[in-house]
C-alpha positions in Angstrom: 0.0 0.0 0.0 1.2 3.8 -0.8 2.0 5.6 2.2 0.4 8.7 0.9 -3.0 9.6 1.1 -2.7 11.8 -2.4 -4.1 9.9 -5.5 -4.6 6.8 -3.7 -7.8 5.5 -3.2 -7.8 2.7 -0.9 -5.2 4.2 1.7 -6.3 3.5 5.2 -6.3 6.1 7.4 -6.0 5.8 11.4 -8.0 7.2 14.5 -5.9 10.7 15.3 -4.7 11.1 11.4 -5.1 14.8 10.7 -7.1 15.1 7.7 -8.3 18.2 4.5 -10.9 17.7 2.1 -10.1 17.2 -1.2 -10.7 19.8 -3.6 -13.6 18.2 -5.3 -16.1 18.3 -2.3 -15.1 21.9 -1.7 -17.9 23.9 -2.0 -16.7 27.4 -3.8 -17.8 30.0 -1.5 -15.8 28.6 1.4 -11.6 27.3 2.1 -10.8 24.2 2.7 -11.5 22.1 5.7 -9.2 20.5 8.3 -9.7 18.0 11.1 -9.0 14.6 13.2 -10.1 11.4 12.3 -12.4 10.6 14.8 -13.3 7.3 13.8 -13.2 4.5 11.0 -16.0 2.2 9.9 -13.9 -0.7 7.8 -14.6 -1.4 4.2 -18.1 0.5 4.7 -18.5 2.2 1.1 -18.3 2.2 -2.5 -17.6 5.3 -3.7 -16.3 4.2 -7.5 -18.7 2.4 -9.5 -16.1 0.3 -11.9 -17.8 -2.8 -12.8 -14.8 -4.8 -12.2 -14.0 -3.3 -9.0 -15.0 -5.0 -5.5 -13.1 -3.0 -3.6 -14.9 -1.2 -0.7 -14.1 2.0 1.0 -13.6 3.1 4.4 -16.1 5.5 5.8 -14.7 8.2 7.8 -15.7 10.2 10.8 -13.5 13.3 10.8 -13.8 16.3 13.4 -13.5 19.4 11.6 -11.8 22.1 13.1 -13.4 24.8 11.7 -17.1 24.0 13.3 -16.2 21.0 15.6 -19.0 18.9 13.6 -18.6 15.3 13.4 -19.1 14.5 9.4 -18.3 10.9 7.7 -16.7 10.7 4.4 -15.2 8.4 2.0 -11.7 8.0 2.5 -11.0 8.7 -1.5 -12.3 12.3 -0.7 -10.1 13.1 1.9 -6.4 13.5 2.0 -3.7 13.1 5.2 -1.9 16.0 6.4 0.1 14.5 9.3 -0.2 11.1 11.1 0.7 11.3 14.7 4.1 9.6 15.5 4.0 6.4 18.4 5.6 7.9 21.6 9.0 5.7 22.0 10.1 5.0 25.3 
């Protein structure tokens, strides 16, 4: 799997990821959108219709900064900005 959330559709994102819309659901008379993955409902959604494809999408519950609203999206319409690091000890 790519490690990038950019152009890939089926990357899987993680509870804490910090997340922007892509610029296709951007509605014009606003910026764009940034907040934490809240949660992840597995393999919940199929956003491309290719007849040949079986793949299913992640849904995604993603806390927006901007008005602290909970809203679920597909992962393919969503893009990672940072993923928190593991604390090492």
């Amino acid at each position: 799997m790519d490690n990038t959330s950019d152009g890939n559709s089926w990357f899987k994102f993680k509870v804490g990821d910090m997340v922007q819309e892509k610029y296709m659901i951007i509605p014009p008379d606003r910026t764009c959108w940034t907040g934490i993955v809240v949660y992840i409902t597995r393999d919940h959604y199929r956003f491309v219709y290719d007849v040949d494809d079986k793949t299913l999408e992640d849904m995604v519950g993603i806390c927006w900064m901007q008005t602290g609203e909970v809203e679920e999206l597909p992962g393919t319409v969503i893009k990672l900005l940072h993923r928190p690091e593991k604390n090492k000890k």
